[in-house]
C-alpha positions as CSV (number, residue, x, y, z in Angstrom):
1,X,144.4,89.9,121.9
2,X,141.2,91.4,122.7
3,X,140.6,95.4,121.4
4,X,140.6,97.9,124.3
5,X,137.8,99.9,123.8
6,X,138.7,103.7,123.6
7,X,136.0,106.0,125.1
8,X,136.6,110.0,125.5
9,X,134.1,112.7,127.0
10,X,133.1,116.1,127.7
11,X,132.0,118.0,130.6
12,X,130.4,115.8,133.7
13,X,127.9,113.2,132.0
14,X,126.2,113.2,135.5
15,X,124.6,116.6,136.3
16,X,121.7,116.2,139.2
17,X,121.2,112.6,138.2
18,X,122.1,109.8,136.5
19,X,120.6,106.7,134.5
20,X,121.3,104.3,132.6
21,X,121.5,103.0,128.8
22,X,121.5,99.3,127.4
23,X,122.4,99.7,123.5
24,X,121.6,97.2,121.5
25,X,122.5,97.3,117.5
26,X,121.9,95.5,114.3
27,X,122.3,95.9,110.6
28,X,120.3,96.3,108.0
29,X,121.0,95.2,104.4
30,X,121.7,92.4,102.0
31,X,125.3,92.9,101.2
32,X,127.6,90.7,103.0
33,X,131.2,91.2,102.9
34,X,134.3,90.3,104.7
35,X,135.3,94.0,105.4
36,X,133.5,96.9,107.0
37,X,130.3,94.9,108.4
38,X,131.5,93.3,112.2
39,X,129.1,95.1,114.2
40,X,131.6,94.6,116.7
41,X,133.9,97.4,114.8
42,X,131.2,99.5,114.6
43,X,132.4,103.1,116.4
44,X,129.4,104.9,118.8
45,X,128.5,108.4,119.5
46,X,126.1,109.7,122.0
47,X,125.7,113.8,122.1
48,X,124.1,115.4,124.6
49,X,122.9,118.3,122.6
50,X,121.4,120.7,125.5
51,X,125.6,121.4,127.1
52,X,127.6,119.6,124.7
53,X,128.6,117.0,126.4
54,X,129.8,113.6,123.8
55,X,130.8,110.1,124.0
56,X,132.7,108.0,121.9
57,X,133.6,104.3,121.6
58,X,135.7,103.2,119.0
59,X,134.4,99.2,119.4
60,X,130.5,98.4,119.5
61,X,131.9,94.9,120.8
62,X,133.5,96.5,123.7
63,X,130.7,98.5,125.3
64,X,129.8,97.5,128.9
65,X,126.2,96.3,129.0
66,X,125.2,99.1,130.7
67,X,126.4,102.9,130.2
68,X,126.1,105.5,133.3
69,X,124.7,108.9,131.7
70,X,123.6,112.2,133.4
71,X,120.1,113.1,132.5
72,X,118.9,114.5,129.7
73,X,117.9,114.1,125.8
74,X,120.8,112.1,123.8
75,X,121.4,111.4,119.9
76,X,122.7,108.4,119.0
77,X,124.8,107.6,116.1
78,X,126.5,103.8,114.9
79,X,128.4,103.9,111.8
80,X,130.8,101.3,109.9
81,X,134.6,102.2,110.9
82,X,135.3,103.4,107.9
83,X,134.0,105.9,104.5
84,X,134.9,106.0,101.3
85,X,133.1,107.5,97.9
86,X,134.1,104.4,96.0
87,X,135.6,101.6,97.0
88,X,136.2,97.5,96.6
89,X,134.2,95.1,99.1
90,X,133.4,98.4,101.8
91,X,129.9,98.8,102.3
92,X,128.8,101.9,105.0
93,X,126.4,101.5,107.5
94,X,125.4,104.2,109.8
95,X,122.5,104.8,111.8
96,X,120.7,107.0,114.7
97,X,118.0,106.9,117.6
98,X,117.0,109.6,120.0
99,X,116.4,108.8,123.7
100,X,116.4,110.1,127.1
101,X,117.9,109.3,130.2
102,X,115.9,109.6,133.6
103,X,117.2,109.6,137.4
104,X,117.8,106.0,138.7
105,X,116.4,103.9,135.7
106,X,117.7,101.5,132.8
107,X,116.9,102.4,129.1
108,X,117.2,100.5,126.6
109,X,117.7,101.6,123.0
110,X,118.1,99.2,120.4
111,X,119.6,100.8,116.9
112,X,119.8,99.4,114.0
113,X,122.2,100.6,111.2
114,X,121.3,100.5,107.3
115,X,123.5,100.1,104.1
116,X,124.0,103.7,102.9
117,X,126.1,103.0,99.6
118,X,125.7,101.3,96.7
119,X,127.1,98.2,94.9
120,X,127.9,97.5,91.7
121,X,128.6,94.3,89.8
122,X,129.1,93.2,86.4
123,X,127.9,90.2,84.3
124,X,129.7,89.3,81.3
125,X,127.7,87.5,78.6
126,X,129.4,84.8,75.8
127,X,129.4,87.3,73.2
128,X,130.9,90.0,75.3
129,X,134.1,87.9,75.8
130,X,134.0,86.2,73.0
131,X,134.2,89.6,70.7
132,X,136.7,91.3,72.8
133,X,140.4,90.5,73.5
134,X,140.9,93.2,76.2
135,X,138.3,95.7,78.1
136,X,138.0,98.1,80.7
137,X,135.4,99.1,82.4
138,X,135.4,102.4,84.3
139,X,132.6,103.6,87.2
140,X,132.8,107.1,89.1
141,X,129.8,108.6,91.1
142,X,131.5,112.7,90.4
143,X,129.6,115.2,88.9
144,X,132.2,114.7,85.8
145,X,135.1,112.6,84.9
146,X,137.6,115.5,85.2
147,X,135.9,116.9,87.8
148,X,138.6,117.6,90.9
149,X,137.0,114.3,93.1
150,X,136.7,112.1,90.4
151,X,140.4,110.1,91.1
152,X,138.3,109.4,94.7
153,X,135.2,108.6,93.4
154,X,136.0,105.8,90.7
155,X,136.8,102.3,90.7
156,X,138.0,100.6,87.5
157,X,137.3,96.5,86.6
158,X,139.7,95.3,83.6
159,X,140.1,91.9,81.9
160,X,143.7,91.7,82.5
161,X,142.8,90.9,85.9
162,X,140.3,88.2,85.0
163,X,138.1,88.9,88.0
164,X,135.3,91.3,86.6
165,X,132.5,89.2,87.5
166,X,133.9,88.6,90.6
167,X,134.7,91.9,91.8
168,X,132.2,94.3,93.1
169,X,132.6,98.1,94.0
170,X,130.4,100.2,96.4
171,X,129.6,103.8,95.8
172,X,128.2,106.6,97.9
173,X,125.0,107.4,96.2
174,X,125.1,109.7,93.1
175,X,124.1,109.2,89.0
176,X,126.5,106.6,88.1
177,X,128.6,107.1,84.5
178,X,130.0,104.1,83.3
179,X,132.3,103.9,80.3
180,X,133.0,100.7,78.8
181,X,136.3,100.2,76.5
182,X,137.1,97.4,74.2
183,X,139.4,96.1,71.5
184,X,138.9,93.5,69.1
185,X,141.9,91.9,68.3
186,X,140.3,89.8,64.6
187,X,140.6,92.7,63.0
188,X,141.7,96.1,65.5
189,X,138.7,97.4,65.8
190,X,137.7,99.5,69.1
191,X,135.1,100.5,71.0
192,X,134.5,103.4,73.3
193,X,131.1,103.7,75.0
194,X,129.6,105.4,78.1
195,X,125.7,105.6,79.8
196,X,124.7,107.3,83.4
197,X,122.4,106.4,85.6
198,X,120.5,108.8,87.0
199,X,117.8,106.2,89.6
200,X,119.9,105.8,92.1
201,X,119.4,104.7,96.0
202,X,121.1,103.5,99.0
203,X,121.1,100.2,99.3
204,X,120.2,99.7,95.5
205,X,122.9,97.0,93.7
206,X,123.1,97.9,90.2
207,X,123.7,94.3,88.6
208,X,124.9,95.5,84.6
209,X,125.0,93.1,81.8
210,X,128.0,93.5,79.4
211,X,127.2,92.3,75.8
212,X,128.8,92.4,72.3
213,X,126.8,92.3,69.2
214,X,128.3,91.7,65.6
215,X,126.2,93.7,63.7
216,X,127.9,94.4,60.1
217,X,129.2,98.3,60.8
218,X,132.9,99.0,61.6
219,X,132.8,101.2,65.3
220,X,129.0,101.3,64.9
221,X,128.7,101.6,68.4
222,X,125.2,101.8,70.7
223,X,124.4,101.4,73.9
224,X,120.8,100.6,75.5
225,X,119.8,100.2,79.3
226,X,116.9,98.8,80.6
227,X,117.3,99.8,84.8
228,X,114.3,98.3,87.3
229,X,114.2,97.8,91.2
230,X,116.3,97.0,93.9
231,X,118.5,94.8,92.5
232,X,119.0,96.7,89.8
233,X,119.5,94.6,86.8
234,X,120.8,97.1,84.1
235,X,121.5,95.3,80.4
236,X,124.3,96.7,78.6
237,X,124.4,95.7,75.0
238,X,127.7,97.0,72.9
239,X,127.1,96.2,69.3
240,X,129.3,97.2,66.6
241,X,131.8,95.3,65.2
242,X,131.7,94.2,61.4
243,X,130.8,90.7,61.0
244,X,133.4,87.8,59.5
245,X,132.4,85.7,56.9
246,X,131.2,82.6,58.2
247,X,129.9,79.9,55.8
248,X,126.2,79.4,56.2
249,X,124.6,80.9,59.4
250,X,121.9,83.3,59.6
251,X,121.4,87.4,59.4
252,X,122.2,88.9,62.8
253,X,119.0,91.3,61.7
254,X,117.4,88.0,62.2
255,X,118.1,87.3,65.9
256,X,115.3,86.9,68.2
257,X,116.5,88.9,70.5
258,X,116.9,92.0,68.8
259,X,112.7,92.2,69.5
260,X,113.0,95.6,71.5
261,X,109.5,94.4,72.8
262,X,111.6,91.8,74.5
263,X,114.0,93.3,77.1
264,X,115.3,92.4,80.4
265,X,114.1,93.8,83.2
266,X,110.3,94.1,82.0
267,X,109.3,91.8,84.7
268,X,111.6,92.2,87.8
269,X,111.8,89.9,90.2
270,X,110.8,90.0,93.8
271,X,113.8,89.9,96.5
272,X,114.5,86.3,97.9
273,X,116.2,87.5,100.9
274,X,116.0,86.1,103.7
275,X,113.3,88.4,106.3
276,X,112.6,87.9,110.3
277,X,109.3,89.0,111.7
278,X,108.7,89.1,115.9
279,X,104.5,89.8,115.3
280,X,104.4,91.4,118.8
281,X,107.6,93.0,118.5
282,X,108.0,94.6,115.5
283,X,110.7,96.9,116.0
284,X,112.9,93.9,117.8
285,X,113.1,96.6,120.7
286,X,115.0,95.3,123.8
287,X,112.8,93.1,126.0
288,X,112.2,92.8,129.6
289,X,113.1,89.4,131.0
290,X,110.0,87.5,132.4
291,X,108.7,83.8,133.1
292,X,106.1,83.6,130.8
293,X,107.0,85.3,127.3
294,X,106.3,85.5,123.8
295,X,109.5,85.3,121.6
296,X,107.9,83.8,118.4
297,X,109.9,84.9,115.4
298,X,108.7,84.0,111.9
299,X,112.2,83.7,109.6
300,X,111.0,83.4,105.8
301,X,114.0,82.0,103.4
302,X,112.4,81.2,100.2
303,X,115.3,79.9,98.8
304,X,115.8,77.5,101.5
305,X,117.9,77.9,104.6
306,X,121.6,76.2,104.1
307,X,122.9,77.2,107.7
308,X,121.6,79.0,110.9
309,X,123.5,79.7,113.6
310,X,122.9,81.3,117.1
311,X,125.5,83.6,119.0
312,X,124.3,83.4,123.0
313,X,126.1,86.1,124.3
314,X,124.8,85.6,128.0
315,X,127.0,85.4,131.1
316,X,124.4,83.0,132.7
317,X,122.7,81.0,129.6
318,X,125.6,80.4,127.4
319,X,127.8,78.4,130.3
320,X,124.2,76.5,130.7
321,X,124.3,75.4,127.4
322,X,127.8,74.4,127.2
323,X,126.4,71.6,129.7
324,X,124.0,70.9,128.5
325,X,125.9,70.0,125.7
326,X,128.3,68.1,127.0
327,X,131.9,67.6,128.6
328,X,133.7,68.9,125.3
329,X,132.2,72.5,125.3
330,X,133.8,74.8,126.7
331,X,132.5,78.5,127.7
332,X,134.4,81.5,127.7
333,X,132.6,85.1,129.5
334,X,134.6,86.8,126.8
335,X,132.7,86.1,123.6
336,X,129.6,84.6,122.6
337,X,128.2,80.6,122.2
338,X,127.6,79.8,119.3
339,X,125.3,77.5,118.6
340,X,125.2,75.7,114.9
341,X,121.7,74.2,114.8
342,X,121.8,72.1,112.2
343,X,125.7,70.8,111.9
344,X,126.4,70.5,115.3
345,X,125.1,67.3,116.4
346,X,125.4,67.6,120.2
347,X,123.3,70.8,120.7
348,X,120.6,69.1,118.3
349,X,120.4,66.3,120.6
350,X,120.5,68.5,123.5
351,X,118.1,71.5,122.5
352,X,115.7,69.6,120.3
353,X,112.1,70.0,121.8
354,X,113.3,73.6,123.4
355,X,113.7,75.2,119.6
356,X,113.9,74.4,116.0
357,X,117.1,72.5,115.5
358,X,118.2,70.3,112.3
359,X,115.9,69.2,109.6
360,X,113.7,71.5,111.5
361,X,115.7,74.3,110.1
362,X,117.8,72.5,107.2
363,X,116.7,73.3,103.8
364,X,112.8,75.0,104.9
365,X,111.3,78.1,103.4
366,X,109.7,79.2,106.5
367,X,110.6,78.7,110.5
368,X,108.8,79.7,113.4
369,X,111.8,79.7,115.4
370,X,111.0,80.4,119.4
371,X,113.0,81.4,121.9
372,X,109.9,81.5,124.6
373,X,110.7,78.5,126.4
374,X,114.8,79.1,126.3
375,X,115.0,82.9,127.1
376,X,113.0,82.4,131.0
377,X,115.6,79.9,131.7
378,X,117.7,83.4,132.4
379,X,115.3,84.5,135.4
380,X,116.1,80.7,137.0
381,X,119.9,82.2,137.8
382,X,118.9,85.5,139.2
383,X,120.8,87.7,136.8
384,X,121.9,90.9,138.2
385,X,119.3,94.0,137.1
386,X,120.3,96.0,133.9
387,X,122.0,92.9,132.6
388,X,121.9,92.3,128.8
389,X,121.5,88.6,126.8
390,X,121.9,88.6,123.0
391,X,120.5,86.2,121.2
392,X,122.0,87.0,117.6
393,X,120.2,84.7,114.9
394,X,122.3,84.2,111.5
395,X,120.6,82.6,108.7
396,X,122.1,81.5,105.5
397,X,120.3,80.6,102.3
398,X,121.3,78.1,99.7
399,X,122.1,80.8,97.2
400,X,124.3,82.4,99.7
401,X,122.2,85.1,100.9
402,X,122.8,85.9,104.7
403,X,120.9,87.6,107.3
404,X,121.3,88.3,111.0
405,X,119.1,89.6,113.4
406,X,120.3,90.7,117.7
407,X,117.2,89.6,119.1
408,X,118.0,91.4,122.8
409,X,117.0,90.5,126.4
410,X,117.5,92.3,129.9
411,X,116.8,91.3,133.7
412,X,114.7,94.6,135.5
């Protein structure tokens, strides 16, 4: 059952004249979750700042294309559904745009809404779990642990679920203290250690490296941490447990790898996200429908693209496409076509030559993918004026790293 979009006002949005707005959003960000990140579930705000007057929708996805407004200036705000200081799997988006509304004409506002939080994750080395027969790990983002927030504010990861690595928290952004905890059951030893970090950023995942190092002192315990760039790659070392007699074998003073000249994090590594480029549209600002246009977007995936799918959300196009297709598509007003371009071997066959499809698209590092010969095909039908075609491009690399991009349409 479809959501029923909840929309409440104040005062008369009409005053002496009325317009209106096409909203177009899109996220920002390379987290991608199963929770909190539907753009659809995004809730909207428009404020009228001059009288007062608001607007809310609790849906993004159930917005009509376009939205009657009195005149005036307007803030806009998106946002995720929901907010938390600390919590499993939720990142928060949120994001704003300014605009006005004149007498009698369309505007179109395109929004796009960037990660606000932070995530952490955890890497567990060999020695880490080999030392250790039980840990915790604890993260908070208040001021203190006993400070009066701090139940809110902190997540814990423990080996007794035996999904540490797995698991990954997001925090709003503040200096992150992390306390480690560990027993060794060989010989009941323990462990209690804590750092903070102090660079923090939205959007910045702080990947920490848990390790264990058998140094010859009972409870000596250290800690070093070696932060960079987004992603954060922080190295964690916990050394301290006295060392068993082994026969043979070499000093642990001998290890390579105590050469503090040597640490991670020295060189960082460049992002191999997944980035779209429109050259003569920077901004991916809604675009006027015409029958000559330009809609050459460069999509860089340097770690090769695994899938890319296309959303046609397009009360004209997307029916077209379902014939062209063929008899076993179907097309619903409702939601979106999608279009798989490189699994779905009927809309290869039936697209090929119009835009990149298959091993076009299959495992390259770079794609100029154009829509300029698809997106005119709109004008043919005589869409009705004000109406709004999304074009929403997903791209997904072979290391699982996802981006999408609404690349939005309308008919003057």
């Amino acid at each position: 059952m479809a959501a029923t979009v909840a929309a409440c006002s104040t005062k008369s949005p009409l005053g002496e004249g009325s317009g209106k707005l096409s909203l177009t959003l899109e996220q920002e960000g390379a987290y991608v979750t199963k929770a909190n990140d539907a753009l659809a579930d995004f809730v909207v705000d428009i404020q009228r700042p001059s009288d007062g007057f608001t607007k809310h929708f609790d849906h993004y996805g159930d917005i009509p294309q376009t939205i009657e407004l009195g005149s005036g200036s307007y803030t806009l705000t998106v946002a995720s559904p929901e907010y938390r200081d600390a919590a499993w799997d939720l990142p928060y988006y949120k994001g704003t745009a300014e605009f006005s509304i004149r007498v009698d004409e369309l505007t179109p506002v395109n929004v796009t809404a960037r990660l606000q939080n932070m995530k952490v994750s955890f890497v567990l080395t060999d020695n880490f779990k080999n030392e250790l027969s039980t840990y915790s790990i604890v993260v908070t983002n208040a001021s203190s642990w006993d400070a009066s927030d701090a139940a809110e504010k902190t997540l814990t990861w423990t080996s007794a679920t035996g999904d540490v690595e797995q698991k990954s928290g997001y925090f709003s952004v503040a200096p992150l203290r992390v306390k480690v905890d560990g027993y060794r059951a060989v010989d009941s030893s323990e462990s209690h250690s804590e750092i903070i970090i102090t660079d923090v950023a939205a959007q910045d995942h702080h990947i920490i490296t848990l390790d264990a190092v058998v140094t010859g002192l009972v409870n000596g315990i250290s800690i070093t941490i070696d932060p960079t760039v987004n992603d954060r790659e922080t190295d964690v070392v916990v050394p301290g447990w006295d060392e068993l007699p082994v026969s043979g074998g070499s000093d642990p003073g001998d290890d390579p790898g105590d050469d503090p000249g040597d640490q991670p994090g020295d060189n960082p590594q460049p992002s191999t996200a997944p980035t779209m480029t429109w050259e003569v549209n920077p901004t991916f600002a809604p675009t006027p429908i015409q029958s000559q246009m330009d809609v050459e977007i460069a999509i860089e995936v340097p770690e090769g693209i695994r899938d890319f799918v296309v959303d046609v959300d397009s009360n004209v196009l997307g029916e077209t496409i379902a014939a062209m297709a063929g008899a076993s598509y179907t097309y619903s007003p409702e939601t979106p076509f999608q279009m798989d371009l490189i699994n779905d071997t009927a809309l290869i066959t039936a697209l090929n030559g119009m835009i990149p499809v298959g091993e076009q698209l299959e495992g390259q590092t770079h794609v100029d993918f154009s829509l300029s010969q698809l997106v005119p095909l709109i004008a043919v039908y005589q869409p009705e004026s004000g109406s709004q075609h999304t074009f929403t491009l997903k791209v997904t690399d072979n290391n699982n790293q996802s981006l999408q991009k609404a690349v939005v349409f309308y008919a003057e």
